[in-house]
C-alpha positions in Angstrom: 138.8 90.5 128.4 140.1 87.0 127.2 140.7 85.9 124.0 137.7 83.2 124.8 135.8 86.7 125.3 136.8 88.6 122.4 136.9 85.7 119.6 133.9 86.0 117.1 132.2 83.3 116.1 133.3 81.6 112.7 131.8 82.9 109.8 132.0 82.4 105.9 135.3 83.7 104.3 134.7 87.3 102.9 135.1 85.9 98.9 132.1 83.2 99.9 130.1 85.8 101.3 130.3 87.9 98.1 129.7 85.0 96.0 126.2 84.3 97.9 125.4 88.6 97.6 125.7 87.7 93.5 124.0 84.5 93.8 121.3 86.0 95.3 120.7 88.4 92.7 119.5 91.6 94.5 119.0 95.2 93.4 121.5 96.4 91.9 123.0 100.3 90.6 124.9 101.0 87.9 127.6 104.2 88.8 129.5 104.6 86.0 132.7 107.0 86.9 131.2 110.0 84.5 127.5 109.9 84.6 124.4 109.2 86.7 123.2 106.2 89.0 121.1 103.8 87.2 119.1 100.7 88.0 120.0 97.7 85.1 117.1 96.0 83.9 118.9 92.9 84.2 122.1 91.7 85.7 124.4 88.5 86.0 127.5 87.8 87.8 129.6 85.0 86.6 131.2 82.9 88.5 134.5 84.4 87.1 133.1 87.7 88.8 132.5 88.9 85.1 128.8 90.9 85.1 126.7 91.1 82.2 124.0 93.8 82.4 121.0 94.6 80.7 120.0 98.7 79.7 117.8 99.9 77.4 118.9 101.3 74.4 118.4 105.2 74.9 120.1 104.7 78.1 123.2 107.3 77.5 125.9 105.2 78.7 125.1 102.6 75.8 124.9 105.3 73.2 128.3 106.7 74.5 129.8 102.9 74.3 128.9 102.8 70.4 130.0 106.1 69.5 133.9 104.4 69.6 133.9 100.7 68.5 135.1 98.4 71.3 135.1 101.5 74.2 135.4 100.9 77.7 134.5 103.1 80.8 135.3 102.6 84.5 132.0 101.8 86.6 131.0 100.8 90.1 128.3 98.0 90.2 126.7 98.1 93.7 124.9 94.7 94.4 122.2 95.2 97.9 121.7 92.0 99.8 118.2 92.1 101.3 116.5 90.0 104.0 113.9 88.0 103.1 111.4 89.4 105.8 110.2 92.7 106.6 113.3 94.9 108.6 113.7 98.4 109.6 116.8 97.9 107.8 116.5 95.3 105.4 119.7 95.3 103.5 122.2 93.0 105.1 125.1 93.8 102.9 126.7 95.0 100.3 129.0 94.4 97.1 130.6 96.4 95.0 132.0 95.6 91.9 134.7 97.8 90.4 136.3 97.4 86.3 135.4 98.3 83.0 132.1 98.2 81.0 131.6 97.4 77.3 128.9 96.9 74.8 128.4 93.7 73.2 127.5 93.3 69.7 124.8 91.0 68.3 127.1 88.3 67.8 128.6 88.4 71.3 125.2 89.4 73.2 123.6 86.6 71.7 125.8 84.1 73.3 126.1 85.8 76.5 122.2 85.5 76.9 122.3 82.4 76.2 125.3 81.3 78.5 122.9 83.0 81.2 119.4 81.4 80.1 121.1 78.3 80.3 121.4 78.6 84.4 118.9 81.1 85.1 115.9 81.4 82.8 114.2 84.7 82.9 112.2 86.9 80.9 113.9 90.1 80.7 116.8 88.1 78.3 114.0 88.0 75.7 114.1 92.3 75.6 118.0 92.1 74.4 117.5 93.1 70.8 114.1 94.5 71.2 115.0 97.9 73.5 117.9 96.5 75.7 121.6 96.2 74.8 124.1 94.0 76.6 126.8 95.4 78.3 130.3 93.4 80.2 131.4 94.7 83.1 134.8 93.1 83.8 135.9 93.8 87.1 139.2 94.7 88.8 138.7 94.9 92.0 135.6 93.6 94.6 134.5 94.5 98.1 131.8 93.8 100.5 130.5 95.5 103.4 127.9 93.7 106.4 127.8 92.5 109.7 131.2 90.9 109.4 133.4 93.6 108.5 134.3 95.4 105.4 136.7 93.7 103.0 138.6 93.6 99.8 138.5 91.0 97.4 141.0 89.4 94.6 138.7 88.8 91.5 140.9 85.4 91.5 139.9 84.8 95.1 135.8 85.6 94.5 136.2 83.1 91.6 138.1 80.0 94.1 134.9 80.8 96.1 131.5 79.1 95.9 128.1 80.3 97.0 126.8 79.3 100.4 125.3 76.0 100.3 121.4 77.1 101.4 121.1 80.1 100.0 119.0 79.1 97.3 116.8 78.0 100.5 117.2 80.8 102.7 114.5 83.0 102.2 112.2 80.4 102.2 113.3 79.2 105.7 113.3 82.5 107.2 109.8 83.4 106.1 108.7 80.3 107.1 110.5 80.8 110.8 109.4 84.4 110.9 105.6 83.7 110.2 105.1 80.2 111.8 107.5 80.1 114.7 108.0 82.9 116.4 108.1 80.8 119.7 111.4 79.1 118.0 112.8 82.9 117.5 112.1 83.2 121.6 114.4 80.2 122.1 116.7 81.3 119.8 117.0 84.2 121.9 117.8 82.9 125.0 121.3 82.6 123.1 121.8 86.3 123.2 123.9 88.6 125.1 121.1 89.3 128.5 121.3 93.2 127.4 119.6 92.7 124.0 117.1 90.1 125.2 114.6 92.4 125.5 114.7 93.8 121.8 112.2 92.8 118.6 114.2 89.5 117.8 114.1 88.6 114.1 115.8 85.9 112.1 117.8 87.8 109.8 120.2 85.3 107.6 121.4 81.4 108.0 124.7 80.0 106.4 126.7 76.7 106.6 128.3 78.7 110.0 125.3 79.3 111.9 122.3 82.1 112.5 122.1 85.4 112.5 119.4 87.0 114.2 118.9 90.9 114.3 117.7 92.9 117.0 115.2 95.6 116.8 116.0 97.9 119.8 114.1 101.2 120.2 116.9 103.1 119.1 119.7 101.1 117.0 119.4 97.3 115.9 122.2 94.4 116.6 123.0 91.4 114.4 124.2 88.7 116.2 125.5 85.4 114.8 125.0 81.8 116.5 127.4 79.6 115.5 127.0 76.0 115.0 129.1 73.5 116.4 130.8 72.4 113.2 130.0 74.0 109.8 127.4 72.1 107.7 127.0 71.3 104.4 123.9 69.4 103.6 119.9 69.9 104.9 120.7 66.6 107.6 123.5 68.4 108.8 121.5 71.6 109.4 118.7 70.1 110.6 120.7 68.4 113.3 122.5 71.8 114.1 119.0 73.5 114.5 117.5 71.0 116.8 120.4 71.2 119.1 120.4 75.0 119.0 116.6 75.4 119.7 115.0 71.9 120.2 112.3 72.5 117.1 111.2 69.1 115.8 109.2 70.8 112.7 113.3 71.6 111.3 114.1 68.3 110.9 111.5 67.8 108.4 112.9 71.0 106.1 
């Protein structure tokens, strides 16, 4: 093969691609090194990479945080990336956050809820105090698993990082092409390797690189990844990127 053969197509830098998983604010697990999986009722990722997670007050790890004041245990936070639309295999990827977990006390869980209220609003922040503690997970180390490989990350390099810039938009674009256009996913298709043409073609993610599109096949599935001709950074941008890729008026209006 030549290198023109084997090159993949550009893609976001592992640390950007972990800082759109925690942007996205999937399903998460708890695994803390002694003790059982468990599904916070809440959780946060700073930009710093710092987590604050909610659990409910029985939950044994909180008790066994208060029983020493200021006590730490080493956990695993697992963060699932999922497509927007319905997949055989909907998780795209995966992030896992590795450090140390404390409990907050009134004081300091009061002005963590509020630091996160103040850029995402939601509901469950009302329960801390009434049946949920706060805990800080502080991590030390990061990694993330999906199409493009499985990496390490430097919490210092996941904070340098920044969140695609349409991923607050993805889903919505997705559903949108998966519901209303399927004749656009056909063209899109056409830009696939001949020997997976003939599988279930769904769009599966969209960043400031390009597509992905993942292949239902009868007995494995492919993600593949179109790449743009530049990277993009604003909805004019994309839009123009689009139309060349698939020639699909409608996208210039999104």
């Amino acid at each position: 093969m030549t290198d023109t053969q084997t090159r993949r197509p550009p893609a976001p830098h592992a640390a950007e691609r972990a800082r759109t998983i925690a942007a996205r604010h999937g399903s998460a697990a708890l695994l803390p090194q002694s003790g059982s999986r468990t599904s916070p009722l809440f959780h946060h990722v700073h930009p710093c990479g710092t987590t604050i997670l909610l659990l409910a007050d029985e939950h044994p790890l909180v008790g066994q945080l208060w029983q020493t004041p200021r006590s730490e245990v080493t956990a695993m936070l697992e963060i699932a990336d999922q497509a927007p639309i319905a997949l055989r295999e909907p998780v795209r990827g995966l992030l896992w956050l590795t450090g140390w977990v404390t409990a907050l006390d009134d004081r300091e869980a009061r002005e963590e809820v509020l630091a996160v209220a103040d850029v995402r609003p939601d509901h469950r922040l009302l329960d801390v105090g009434h049946g949920a503690s706060v805990l800080r997970l502080t991590p030390a180390s990061m990694v993330i698993a999906d199409a493009e490989g499985t990496s390490s990350i430097r919490p210092e390099q996941f904070a340098s990082a920044a969140p695609d810039p349409f991923c607050g938009n993805e889903d919505h674009w997705l559903r949108h092409l998966e519901a209303a256009h399927r004749d656009v996913v056909g063209q899109l298709a056409r830009h696939l390797p001949e020997e997976l043409r003939d599988g279930h073609v769904r769009p599966l993610g969209l960043d400031r690189f390009g597509l992905r599109l993942r292949v239902e096949a009868e007995c494995d599935d492919h993600d593949v990844r179109i790449a743009f001709s530049k990277p993009v950074s604003t909805p004019q941008e994309l839009a123009a990127e689009l139309r060349r890729l698939m020639g699909c008026p409608f996208l210039s209006q999104r």
